[in-house]
C-alpha positions as CSV (number, residue, x, y, z in Angstrom):
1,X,136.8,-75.9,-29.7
2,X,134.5,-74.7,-27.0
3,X,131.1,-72.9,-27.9
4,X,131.5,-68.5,-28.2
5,X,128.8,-67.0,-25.9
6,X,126.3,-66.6,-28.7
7,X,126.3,-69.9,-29.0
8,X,126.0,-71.5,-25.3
9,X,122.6,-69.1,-25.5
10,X,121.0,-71.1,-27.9
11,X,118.6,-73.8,-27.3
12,X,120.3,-76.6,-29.1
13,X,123.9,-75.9,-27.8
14,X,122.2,-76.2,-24.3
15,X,120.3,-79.6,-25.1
16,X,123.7,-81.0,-26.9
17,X,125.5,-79.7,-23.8
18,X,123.0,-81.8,-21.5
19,X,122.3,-85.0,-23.8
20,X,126.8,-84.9,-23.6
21,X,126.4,-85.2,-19.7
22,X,123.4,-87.6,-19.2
23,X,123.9,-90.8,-18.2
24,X,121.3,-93.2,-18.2
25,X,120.5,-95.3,-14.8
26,X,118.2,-96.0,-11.8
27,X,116.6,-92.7,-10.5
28,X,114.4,-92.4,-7.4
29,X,112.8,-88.8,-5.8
30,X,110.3,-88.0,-4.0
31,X,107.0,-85.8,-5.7
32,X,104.9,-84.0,-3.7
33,X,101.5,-82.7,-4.4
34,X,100.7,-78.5,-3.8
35,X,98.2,-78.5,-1.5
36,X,97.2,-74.8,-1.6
37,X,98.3,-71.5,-3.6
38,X,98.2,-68.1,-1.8
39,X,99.7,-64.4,-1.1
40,X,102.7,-66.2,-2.5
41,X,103.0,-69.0,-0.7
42,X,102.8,-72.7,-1.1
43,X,102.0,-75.3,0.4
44,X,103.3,-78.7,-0.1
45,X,102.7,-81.9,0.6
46,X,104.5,-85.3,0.4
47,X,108.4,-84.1,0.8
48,X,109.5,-85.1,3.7
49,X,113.2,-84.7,3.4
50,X,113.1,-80.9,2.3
51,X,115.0,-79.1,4.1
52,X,115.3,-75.3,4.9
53,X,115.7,-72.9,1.8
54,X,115.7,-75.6,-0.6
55,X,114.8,-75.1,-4.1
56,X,111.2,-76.7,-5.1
57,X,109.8,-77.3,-9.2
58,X,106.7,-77.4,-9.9
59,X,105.9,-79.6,-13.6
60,X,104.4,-76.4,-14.6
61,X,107.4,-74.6,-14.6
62,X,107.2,-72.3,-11.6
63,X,110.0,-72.2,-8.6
64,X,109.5,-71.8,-4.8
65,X,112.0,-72.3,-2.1
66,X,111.3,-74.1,1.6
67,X,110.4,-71.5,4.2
68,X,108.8,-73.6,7.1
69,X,108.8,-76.5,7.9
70,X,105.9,-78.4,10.4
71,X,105.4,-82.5,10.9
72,X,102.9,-83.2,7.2
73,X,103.3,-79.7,5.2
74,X,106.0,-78.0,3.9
75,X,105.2,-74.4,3.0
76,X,107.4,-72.5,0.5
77,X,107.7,-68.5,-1.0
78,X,107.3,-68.5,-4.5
79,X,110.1,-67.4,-6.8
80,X,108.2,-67.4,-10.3
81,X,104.6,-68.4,-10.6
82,X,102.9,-69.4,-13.6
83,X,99.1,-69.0,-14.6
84,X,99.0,-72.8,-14.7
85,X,99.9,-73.5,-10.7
86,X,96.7,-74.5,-9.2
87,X,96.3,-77.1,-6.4
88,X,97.0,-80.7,-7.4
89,X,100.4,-79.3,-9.2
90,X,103.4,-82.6,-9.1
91,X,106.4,-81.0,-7.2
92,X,110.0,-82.4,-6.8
93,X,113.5,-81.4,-5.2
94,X,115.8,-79.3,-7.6
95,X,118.9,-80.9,-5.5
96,X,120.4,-77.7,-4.9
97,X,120.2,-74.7,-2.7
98,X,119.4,-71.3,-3.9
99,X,122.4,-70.0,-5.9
100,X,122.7,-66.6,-8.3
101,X,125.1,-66.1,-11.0
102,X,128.3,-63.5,-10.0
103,X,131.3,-62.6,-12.0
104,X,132.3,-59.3,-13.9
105,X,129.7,-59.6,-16.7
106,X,127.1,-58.5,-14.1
107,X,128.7,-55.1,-14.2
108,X,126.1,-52.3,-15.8
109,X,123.3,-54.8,-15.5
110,X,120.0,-54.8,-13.9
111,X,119.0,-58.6,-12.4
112,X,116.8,-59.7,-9.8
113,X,117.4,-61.8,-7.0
114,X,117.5,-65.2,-9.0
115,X,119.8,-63.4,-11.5
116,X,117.6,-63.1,-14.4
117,X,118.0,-59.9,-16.8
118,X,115.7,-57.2,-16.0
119,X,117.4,-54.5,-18.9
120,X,115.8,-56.2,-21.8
121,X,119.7,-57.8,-22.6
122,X,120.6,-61.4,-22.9
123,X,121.5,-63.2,-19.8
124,X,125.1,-62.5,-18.8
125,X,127.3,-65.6,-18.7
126,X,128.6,-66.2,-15.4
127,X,131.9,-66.4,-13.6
128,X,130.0,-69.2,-10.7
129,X,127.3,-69.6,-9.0
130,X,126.9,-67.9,-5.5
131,X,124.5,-69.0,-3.0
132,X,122.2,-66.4,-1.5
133,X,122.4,-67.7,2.3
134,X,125.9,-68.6,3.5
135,X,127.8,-68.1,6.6
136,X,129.6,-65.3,7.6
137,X,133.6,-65.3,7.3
138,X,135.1,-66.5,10.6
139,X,136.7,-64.2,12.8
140,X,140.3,-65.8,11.6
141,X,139.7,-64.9,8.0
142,X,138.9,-61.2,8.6
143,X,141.4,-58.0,9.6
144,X,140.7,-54.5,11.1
145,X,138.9,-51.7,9.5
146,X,142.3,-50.1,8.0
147,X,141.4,-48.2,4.3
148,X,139.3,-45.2,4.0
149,X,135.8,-45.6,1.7
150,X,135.6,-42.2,0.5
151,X,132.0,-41.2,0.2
152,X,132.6,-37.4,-1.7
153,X,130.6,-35.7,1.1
154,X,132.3,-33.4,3.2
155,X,130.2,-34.2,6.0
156,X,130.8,-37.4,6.2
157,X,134.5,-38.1,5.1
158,X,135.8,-35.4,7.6
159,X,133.6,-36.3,10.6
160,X,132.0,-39.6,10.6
161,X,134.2,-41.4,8.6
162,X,133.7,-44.3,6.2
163,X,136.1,-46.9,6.2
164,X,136.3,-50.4,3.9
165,X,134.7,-53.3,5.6
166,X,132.2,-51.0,7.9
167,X,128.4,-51.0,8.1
168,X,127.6,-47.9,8.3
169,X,123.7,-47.2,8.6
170,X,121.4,-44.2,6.8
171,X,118.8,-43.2,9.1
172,X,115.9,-40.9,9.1
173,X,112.2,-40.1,7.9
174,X,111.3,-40.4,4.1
175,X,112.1,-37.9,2.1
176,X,115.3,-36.2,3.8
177,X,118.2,-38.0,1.5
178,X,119.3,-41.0,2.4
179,X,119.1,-42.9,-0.8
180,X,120.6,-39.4,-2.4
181,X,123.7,-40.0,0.1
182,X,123.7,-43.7,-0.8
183,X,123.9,-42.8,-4.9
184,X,126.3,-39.7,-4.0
185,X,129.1,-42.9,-2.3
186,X,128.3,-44.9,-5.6
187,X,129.0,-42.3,-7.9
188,X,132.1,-41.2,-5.9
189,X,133.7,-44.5,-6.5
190,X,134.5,-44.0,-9.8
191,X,137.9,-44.6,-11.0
192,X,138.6,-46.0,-7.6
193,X,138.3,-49.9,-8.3
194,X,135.5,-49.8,-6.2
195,X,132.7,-52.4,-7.5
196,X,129.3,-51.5,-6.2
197,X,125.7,-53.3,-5.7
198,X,122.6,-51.3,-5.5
199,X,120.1,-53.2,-4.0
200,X,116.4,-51.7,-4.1
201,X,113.7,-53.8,-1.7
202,X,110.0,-52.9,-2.8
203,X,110.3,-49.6,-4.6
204,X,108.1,-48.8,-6.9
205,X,109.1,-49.0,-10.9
206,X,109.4,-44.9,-11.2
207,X,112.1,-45.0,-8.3
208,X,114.0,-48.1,-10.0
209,X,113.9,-46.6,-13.4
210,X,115.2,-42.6,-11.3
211,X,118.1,-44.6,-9.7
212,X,119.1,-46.3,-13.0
213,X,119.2,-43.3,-14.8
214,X,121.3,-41.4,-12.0
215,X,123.5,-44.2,-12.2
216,X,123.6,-43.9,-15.8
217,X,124.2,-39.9,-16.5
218,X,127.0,-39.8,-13.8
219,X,129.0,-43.5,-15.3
220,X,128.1,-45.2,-12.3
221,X,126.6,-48.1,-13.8
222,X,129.5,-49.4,-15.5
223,X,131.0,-50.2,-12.3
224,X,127.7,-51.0,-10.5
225,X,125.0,-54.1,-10.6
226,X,121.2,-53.3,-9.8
227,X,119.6,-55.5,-8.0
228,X,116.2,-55.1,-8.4
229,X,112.4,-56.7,-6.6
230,X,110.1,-54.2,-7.4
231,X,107.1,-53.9,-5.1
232,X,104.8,-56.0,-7.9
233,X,107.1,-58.7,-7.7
234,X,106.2,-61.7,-5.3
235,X,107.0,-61.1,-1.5
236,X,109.9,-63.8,-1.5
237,X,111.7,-61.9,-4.6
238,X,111.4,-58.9,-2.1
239,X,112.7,-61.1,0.8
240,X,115.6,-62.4,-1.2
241,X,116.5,-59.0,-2.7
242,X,119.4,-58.0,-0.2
243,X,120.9,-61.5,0.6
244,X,121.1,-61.6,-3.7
245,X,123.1,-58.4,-3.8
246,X,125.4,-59.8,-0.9
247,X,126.1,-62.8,-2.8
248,X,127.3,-61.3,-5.8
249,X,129.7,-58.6,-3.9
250,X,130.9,-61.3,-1.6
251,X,132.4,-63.0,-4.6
252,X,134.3,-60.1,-5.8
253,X,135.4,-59.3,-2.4
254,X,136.7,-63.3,-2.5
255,X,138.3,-62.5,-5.7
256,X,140.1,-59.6,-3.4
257,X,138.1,-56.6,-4.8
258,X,136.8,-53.2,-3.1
259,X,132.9,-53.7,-2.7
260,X,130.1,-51.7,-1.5
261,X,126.7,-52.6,-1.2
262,X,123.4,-50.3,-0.8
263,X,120.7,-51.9,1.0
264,X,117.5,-49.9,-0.3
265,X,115.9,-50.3,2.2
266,X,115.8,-52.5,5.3
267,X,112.4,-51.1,6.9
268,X,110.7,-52.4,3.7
269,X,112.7,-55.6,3.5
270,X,111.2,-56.0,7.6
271,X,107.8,-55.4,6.6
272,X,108.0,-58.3,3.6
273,X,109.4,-60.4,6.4
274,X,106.7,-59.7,8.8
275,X,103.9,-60.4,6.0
276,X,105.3,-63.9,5.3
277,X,105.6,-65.0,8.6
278,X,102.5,-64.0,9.4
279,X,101.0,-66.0,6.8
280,X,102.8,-68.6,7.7
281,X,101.3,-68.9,11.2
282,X,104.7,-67.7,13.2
283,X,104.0,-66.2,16.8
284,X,103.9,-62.5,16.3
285,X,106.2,-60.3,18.6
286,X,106.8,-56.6,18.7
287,X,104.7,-54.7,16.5
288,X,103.9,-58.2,15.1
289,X,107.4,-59.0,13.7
290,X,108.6,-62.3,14.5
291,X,111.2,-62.9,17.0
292,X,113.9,-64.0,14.2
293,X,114.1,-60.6,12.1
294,X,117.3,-59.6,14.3
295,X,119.5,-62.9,13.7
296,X,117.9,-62.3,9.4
297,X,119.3,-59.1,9.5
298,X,122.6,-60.0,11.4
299,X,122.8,-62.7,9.4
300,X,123.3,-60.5,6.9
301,X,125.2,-58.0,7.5
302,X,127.9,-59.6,9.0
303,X,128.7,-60.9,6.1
304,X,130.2,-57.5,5.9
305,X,134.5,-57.5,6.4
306,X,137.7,-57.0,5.2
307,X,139.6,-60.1,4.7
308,X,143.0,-60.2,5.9
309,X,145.8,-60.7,3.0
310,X,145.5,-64.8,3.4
311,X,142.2,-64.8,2.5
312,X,142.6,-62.6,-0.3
313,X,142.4,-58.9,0.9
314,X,139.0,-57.8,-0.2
315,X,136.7,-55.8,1.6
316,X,132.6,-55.4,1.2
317,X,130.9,-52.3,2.5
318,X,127.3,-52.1,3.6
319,X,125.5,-49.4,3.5
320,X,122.3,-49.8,4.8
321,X,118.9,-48.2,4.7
322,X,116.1,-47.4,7.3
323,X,113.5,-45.3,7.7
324,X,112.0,-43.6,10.9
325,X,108.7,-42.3,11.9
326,X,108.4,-39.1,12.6
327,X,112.8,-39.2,13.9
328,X,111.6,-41.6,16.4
329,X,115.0,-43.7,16.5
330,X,114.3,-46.0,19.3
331,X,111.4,-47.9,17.1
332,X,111.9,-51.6,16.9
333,X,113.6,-52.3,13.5
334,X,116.0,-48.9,13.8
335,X,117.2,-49.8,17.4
336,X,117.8,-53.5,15.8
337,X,120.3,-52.4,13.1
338,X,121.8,-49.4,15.1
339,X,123.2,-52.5,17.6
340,X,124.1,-54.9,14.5
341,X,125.9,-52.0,12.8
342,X,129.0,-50.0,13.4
343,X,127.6,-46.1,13.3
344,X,124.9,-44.4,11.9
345,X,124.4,-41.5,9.8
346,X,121.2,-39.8,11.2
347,X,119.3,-37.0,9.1
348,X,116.9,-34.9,10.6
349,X,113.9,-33.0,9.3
350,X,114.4,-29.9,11.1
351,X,117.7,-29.4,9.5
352,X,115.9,-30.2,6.1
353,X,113.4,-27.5,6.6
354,X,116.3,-24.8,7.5
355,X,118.1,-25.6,4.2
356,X,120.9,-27.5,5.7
357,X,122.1,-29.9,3.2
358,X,123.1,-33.0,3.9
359,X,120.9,-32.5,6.5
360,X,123.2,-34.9,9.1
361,X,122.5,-34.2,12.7
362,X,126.5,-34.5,14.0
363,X,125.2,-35.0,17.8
364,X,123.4,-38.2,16.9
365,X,125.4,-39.3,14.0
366,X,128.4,-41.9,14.8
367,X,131.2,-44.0,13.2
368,X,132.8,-46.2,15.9
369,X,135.4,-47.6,14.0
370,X,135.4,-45.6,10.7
371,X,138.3,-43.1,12.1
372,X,140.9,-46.2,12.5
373,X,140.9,-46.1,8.7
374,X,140.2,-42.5,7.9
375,X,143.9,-40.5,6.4
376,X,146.1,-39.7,9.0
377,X,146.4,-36.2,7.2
378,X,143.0,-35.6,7.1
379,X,142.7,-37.1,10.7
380,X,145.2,-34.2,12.1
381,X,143.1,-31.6,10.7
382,X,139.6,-32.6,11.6
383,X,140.6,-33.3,14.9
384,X,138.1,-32.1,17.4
385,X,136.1,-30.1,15.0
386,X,133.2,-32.2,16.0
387,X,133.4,-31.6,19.2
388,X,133.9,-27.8,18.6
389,X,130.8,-27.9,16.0
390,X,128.9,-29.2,18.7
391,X,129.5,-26.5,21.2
392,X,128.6,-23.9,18.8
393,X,125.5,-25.8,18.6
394,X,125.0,-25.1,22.4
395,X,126.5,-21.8,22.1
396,X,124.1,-21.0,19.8
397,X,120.7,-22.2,21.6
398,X,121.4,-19.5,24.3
399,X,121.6,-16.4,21.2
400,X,117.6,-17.2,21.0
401,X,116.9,-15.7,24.4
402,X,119.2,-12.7,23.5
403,X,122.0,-13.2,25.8
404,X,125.0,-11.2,26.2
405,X,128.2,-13.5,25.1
406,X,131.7,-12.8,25.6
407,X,134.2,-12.3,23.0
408,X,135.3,-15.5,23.1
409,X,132.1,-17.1,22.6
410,X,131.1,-14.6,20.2
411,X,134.1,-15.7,18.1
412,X,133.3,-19.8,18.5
413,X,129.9,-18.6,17.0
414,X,130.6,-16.8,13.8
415,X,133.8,-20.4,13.3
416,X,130.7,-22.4,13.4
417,X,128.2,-20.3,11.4
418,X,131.1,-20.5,9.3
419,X,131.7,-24.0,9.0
420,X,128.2,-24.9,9.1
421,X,128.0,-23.1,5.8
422,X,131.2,-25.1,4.3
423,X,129.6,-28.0,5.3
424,X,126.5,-27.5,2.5
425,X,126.7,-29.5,-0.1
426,X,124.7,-30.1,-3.3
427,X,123.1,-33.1,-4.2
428,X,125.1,-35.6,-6.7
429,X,128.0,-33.2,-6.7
430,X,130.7,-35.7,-4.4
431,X,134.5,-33.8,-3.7
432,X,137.6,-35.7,-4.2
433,X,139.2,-36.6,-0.9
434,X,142.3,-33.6,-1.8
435,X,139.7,-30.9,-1.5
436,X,138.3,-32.4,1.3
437,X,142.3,-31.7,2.7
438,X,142.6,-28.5,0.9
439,X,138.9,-26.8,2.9
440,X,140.1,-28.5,6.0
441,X,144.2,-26.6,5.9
442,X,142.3,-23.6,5.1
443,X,139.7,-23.5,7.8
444,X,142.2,-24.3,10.4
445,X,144.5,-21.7,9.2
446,X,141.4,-18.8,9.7
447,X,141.4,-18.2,5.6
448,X,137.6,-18.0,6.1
449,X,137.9,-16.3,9.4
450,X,136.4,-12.4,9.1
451,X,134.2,-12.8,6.0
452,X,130.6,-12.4,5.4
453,X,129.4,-16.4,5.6
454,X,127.9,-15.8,1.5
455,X,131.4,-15.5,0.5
456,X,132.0,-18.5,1.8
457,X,130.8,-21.0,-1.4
458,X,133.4,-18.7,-3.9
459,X,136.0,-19.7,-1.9
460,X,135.4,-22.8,-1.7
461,X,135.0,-22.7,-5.8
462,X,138.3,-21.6,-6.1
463,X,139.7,-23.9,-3.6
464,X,137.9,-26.8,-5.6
465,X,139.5,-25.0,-8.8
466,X,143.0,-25.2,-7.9
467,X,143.4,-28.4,-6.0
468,X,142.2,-30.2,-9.2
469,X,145.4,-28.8,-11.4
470,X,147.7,-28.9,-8.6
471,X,150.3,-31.7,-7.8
472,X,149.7,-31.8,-4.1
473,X,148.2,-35.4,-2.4
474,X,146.9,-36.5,0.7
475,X,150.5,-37.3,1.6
476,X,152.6,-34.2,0.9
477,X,153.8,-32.4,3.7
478,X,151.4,-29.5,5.6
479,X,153.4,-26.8,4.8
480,X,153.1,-27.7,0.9
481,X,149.4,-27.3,1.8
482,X,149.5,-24.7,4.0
483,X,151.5,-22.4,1.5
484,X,149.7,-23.5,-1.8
485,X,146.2,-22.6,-0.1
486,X,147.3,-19.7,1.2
487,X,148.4,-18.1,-2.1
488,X,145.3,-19.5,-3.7
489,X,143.3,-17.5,-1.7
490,X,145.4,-14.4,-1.5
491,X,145.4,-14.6,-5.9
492,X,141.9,-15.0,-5.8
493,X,141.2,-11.9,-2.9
494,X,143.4,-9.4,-5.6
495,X,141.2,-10.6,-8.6
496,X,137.9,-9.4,-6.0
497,X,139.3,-6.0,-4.9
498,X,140.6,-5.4,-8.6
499,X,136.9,-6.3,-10.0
């Protein structure tokens, strides 16, 4: 009768468990001696078959992992310290490579890198045993971009679209949204069989214990794991962060699952990077990083796909974070993801300040291969209403000097004051992909042509309203939509002139 998981916690059933499996014999290993401690490094001396990212114990019970390598030392990140390491420490091989537990019974927890429970609960019995650093799936195991990652912003799904398997990056200064977008996708997932991984890289404790409680309040965190290396923690738990969170969604997409991961963020992930290789004596390049921090990034994130139906059928979506200076987009460790990902969702401070929000600058945001999954529905109807919000953009530069317009242009104006006000959206408040349909029929139909633009949020209310008790889906015919909008609005234009 095997052990209930109360009972594989307990000391004694894990001793009985190994005493069952020893085997006595002949065992020979190499020990090494810790030359120096520091800044969270180690150095090490007398293991000369370590080998990169192998795990290293130290006989007072703390763990580092190989990092560098030169011809007498072997320098490694610590992963847990004790106030017992000093110089002169015995260390020997663990014989394995870093692995972290995955499986469903990380669901609604909070771990960090090397698995361990950060939410006060016992540890969560695993499923297996990922490792952090692994290939990425080769090009036969993988399929096109084909299923639509609905994010709940109207922004986004109807004009850079999101689609399963795509790394889609959130750009922009601090302070303008982009972990809010991030946290609007997760909580959009809900009842969609999408499993999600929050990874945060270096925040501070306050902005961990915020995102939990988002999670929380809105039932995200049932479907979600929180990876978590707060900026206390040592620099190679920071280092390790995203490449943890990858693990365990690469396992469910293995299994054939939905995934999506949040990178929180990549800039400070660059930065812990940069500081270890500097102490480690690497030749600096720009700004000082070191000339690898493009392949470490790469590395990771394309491990981001969708398997074809061979290999299982499962899909991981990254969603990356990175911040700007001051917008300034061509800076070394932006310009490095924008080429390793496929789009970007830029936010700009200007359009902050006016109140625009999301505050997504369309003319330098981009989803290259997003629209090859998006609905073919919702496809039809957007259309080229980027390309037509981007001429009233222009059309509306030359109203500033006072310049007479035609009719025409007049008209393309007051469409795009118009849908720039649909287009606002409240924080944590993500739209089911039906009323992103349902805003789109009527806008292309002129339902919100001829009214005052602060009318424009009550019909949209009522358009939210109805398409929630409605039968209609993305796949029902236009003129279903057409018809059922139309009478929605006309009911709720009586109920106004009668009030």
């Amino acid at each position: 009768m095997l052990p209930d998981e109360d009972e594989l916690r307990s000391p004694i059933t894990q001793q009985a468990v190994w005493l069952k499996h020893y085997k006595p014999g002949l065992r020979i290993e190499e020990r090494g001696v810790v030359l120096s401690i520091g800044d969270g490094i180690s150095r090490i001396t007398g293991l000369p078959s370590a080998a990169m990212g192998d795990v290293l114990i130290m006989e007072d019970g703390s763990q580092a992992m190989v990092f560098d390598l030169t011809e007498d030392l072997v320098s490694a990140v610590l992963l847990h310290e004790t106030s017992q390491l000093t110089a002169g420490t015995p260390v020997h091989h663990s014989n394995h490579s870093l692995s972290i537990p995955v499986g469903d019974r990380l669901l609604g927890r909070v771990v960090d890198p090397l698995g361990t429970p950060q939410d006060g609960e016992a540890p969560p019995i695993p499923s297996a045993w990922q490792c952090l650093d692994t290939l990425s799936p080769p090009i036969i195991s993988r399929d096109f971009v084909n299923s639509p990652l609905y994010t709940g912003i109207k922004i986004i799904d109807t004009l850079i679209p999101i689609g399963k398997g795509q790394r889609q990056l959130l750009i922009g200064d601090e302070g303008l949204g982009r972990s809010a977008l991030a946290l609007d996708t997760v909580i959009n997932q809900k009842n969609k069989n999408v499993r999600c991984v929050y990874v945060l890289i270096g925040q501070r404790r306050s902005i961990i214990v915020k995102t939990i409680e988002i999670l929380r309040e809105f039932g995200a965190l049932e479907y979600t794991t929180v990876v978590v290396a707060e900026a206390s923690s040592l620099p190679g738990l920071q280092h390790l962060a995203p490449f943890a969170g990858c693990a365990i969604a690469e396992y469910w997409m293995q299994q054939g699952h939905d995934t999506l991961v949040v990178y929180d963020d990549l800039s400070t992930h660059a930065k812990i990077y940069r500081e270890l290789s500097l102490l480690l004596r690497r030749p600096p390049g720009r700004e000082a990083y070191p000339g690898d921090i493009f392949s470490v990034h790469a590395g990771l994130l394309e491990r981001t796909t969708c398997l074809s139906p061979a290999y299982g059928g499962g899909s991981m979506t990254a969603l990356p974070i990175v911040e700007t200076k001051q917008g300034e987009i061509a800076d070394y460790i932006p310009t490095n993801l924008i080429s390793i990902t496929d789009g970007q969702i830029y936010l700009d401070r200007g359009l902050f300040s006016a109140g625009f929000r999301p505050a997504i600058d369309i003319a330098r945001s981009v989803s290259r291969i997003g629209g090859q999954a998006q609905h073919p529905r919702v496809k039809a109807e957007a259309g080229s209403m980027k390309l037509n919000y981007l001429q009233f953009l222009e059309l509306e530069s030359f109203t500033r000097f006072g310049a007479r317009l035609e009719a025409s242009m007049e008209e393309a104006i007051q469409r795009g004051l118009v849908l720039r006000e649909i287009l606002k959206q409240e924080q944590f408040s993500p739209f089911h992909e039906t009323f992103q349909l349902a805003w789109l029929v009527a806008f292309n139909d002129g339902h919100f042509e001829g009214n005052e633009r602060q009318n424009v949020q009550s019909r949209l209310d009522i358009l939210q309203h109805e398409v929630k008790s409605c039968g209609l889906t993305l796949d029902s015919p236009r003129e279903e939509w057409s018809a059922a909008v139309a009478n929605w609005l006309a009911s709720y234009r009586e109920q106004d002139s009668t009030s």
